[in-house]
Every structure is written in C-alpha cells, then in structure tokens.
N, C-alpha and C positions, 0 to 999 in steps of 0.2 A: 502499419505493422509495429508492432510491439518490440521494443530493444531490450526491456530488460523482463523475462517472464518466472515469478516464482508459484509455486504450488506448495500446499502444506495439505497434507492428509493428519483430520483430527475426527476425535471422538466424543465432543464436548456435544450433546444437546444445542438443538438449536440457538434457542434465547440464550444461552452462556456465550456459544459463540457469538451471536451479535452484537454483547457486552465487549466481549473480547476486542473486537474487529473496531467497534468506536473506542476503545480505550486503544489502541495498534494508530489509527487514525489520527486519535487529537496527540499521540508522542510523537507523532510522523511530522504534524504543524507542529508543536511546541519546540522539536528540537532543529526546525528548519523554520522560523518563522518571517524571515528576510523571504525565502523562495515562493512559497506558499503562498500565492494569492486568494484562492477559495475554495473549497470544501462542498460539494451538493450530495447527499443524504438521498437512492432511492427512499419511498414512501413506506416499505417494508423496514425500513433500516440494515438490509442484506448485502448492500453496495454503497460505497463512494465514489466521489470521481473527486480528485485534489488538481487542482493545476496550477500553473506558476510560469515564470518567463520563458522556463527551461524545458518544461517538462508538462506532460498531461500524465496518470496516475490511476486505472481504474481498480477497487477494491473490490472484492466479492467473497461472501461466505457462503456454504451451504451447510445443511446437515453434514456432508462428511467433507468436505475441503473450503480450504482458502485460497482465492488466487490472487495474485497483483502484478499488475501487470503496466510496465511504465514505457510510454512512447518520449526520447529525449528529440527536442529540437534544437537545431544548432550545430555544430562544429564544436562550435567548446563542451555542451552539454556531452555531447558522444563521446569526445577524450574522456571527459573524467565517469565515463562507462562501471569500468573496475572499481573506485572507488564510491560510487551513487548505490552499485549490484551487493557489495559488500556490508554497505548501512540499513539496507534494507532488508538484508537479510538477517542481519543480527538485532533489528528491532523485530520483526515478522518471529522468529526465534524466542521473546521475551515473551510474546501471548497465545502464539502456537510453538511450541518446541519440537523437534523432528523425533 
C-alpha cells in the first residue's frame, strides 16, 4: 500500500502529457540523484516506476490525470513522510499545476 498518494486532474492532450510526466520524472532523478537508483519506462511511455533504497515510486498519466504514488520502506523513510509528500508535490505542481 502506498504511503504517499497524489492525484492531478489536467487537461493537456495526451502526447503533452507524456512529455510532461518524463520531464516530472528525469526532475524527480536529477534533483535526488544519490536516492534514485532506477527509472523503468512502461512501453507506451504513460508510466514510470523509479525506485531507490528508500522508496519504490509508481508514475502514471492518462488523458485526464496524473497519479504518483510512492511506497516508503524503512523507519527512517516513513519519518521523513511530511517532507518526501511536500517535494513531491511541489515538483508534480511545476508540470501539472492544480
């Protein structure tokens, strides 16, 4: 089950959002590139899956939403819950805005 779950209702065309959702994806590695161990790309390019020591990270766009949804493992991971929920939502925010 998922610990941290956002949702974004957008209106952008498909193929934008996709654009969007890898450009959300490689800011998500770039500005966490210590956690981040790997990246896998469904074959539509509609989903991610990121995961790292801490954390597993599934992405997904559709025509009308974004979801992302982060599983934290650990003790330590779950404390820093509030501020993991917070970074993510204000990056999620830069290429879907609410």
């Amino acid at each position: 089950m998922a610990d941290i779950v956002l949702k974004r209702s957008h209106t952008f065309p498909v193929d934008i959002a996709k654009a969007k959702l890898a450009k959300l994806v490689d800011s998500f590695r770039t500005k966490n590139p210590s956690m981040v161990d790997a990246v896998h790309w469904t074959a539509d390019g509609t989903g991610a899956t990121a995961t790292g020591k801490m954390f597993e990270c599934q992405f997904k766009v559709t025509d009308a939403d974004l979801s992302v949804e982060v599983e934290l493992k650990g003790f330590a991971a779950k404390l820093a819950k509030g501020m993991a929920q917070s970074r993510i939502e204000k990056t999620v925010g830069e290429e879907f805005p609410a």
